[in-house]
N, C-alpha and C positions, 0 to 999 in steps of 0.2 A: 278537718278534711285537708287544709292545707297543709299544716304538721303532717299528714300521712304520707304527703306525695314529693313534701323535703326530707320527711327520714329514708323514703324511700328510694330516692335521687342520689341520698348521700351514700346508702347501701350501696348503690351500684355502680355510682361515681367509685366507691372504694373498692371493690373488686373486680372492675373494669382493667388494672395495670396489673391484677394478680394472671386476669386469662388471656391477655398481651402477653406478658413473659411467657406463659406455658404454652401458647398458640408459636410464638417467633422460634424457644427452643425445638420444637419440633419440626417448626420449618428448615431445609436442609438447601442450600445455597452453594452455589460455586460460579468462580471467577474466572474469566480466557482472556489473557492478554493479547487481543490483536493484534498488537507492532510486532510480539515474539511470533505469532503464526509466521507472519509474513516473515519473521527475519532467522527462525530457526527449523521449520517445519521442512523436511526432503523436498517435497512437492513446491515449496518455494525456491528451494535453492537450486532446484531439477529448471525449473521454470525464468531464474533469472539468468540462467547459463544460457537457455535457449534464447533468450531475449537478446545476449551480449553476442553471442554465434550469430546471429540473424542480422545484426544492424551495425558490426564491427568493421564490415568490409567499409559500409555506407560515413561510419565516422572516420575510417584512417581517411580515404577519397577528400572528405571536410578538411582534414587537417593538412591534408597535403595542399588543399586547394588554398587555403587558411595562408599556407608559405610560401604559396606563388602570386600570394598579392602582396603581401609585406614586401618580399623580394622586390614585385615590380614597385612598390610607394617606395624604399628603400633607393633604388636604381632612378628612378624620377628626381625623388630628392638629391640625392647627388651627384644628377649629371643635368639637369634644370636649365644651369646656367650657359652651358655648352651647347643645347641646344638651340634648331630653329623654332619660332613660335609656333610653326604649323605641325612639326616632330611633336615636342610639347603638348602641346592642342590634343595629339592622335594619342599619344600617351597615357593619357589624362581621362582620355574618355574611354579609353580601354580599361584603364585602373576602373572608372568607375561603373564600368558595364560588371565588369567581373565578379567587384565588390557586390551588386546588388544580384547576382547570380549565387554570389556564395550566399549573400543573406537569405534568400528566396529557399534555396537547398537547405540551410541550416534550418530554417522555419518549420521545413515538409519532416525535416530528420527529426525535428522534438516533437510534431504532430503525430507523426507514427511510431514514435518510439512512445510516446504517451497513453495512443489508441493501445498498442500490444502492452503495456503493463498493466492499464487498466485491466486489460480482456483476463488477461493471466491473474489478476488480480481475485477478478469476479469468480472464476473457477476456482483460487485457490481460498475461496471464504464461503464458495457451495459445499466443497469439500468439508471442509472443518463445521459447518454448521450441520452438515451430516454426523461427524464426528461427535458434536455434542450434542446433537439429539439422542443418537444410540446411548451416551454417556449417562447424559440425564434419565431414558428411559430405564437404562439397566441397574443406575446404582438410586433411582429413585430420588431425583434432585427435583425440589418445587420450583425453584426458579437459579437459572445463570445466566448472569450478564457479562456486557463486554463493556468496556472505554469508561470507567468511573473514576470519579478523583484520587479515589483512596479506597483500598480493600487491605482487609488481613490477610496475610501470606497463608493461612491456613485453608480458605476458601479457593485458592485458587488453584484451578485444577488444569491449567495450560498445559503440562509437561504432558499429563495423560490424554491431551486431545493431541498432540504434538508426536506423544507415542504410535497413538490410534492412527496418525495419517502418513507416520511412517511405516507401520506393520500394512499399511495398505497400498504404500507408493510404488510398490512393485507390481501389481494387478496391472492387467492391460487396460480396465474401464477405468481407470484414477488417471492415468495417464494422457488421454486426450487433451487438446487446446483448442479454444476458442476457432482458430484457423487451421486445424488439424494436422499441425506436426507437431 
């Protein structure tokens, strides 16, 4: 009895890696590289124009504000000694009101520039998961993933979900944002 159920074990221990191979060749796989959505897809680049348009006025404002404290630490520094201690004093504490006014502003400006690429973000990986659902359903893929260590160039099917969201970037429904401009 026990011979019967180790010959039998071993039958199927050995044909078990024959119906793996011929189960995985059938299964049909493909790969989307996310960083390329994000960094090649219309709809991202549509999206990060809008992003730079919207918060451009807000960083040149930082950077001027950036040169009008240098200017004043600069103008302290080298007229320090010439002044009176209560000049000085009022200087000093204007430098440092300012400085923590610019810090405060730069803070809100990575906060909200952070929030809207997020947002932009989210839309633009709805989109694309749109994209490779149709993908999948149409050409009949069992499984596509995203973010893995290593794939073969042959599975990956980015450029056609990258196609798929530019043949659609022009629609008016593809085009909404998070905030709706």
């Amino acid at each position: 009895m026990n011979t019967k159920i180790a010959t039998l074990l071993v039958a199927l221990m050995a044909s078990l890696p024959m119906s793996f191979a011929s189960a995985s060749e059938a299964m049909k796989i493909g790969y989307v590289n996310t960083q390329r959505i994000f960094r090649d897809a219309p709809t991202a680049v549509k999206a990060a124009k809008r992003i730079e348009a919207e918060f451009s006025k807000r960083d040149q404002d930082l950077k001027a504000m950036a040169k009008q404290i240098q200017g004043l630490q600069e103008s302290l520094e080298k007229n320090a000694v010439t002044m009176s201690e209560s000049e000085r004093r009022a200087k000093e504490k204007d430098l440092s009101e300012q400085s923590r006014e610019f810090q405060r502003k730069q803070r809100e400006f990575r906060e909200d520039l952070n929030l809207r690429q997020n947002e932009e973000n989210a839309a633009i990986i709805e989109k694309a998961n749109k994209a490779i659902k149709q993908l999948a359903e149409s050409e009949k893929y069992d499984l596509i993933v995203q973010d893995v260590v290593w794939v073969s160039p042959r599975l990956d099917v980015t450029d056609r979900i990258i196609k798929a969201l530019s043949e659609n970037s022009g629609k008016a429904e593809d085009l909404p944002t998070a905030n709706g401009k």
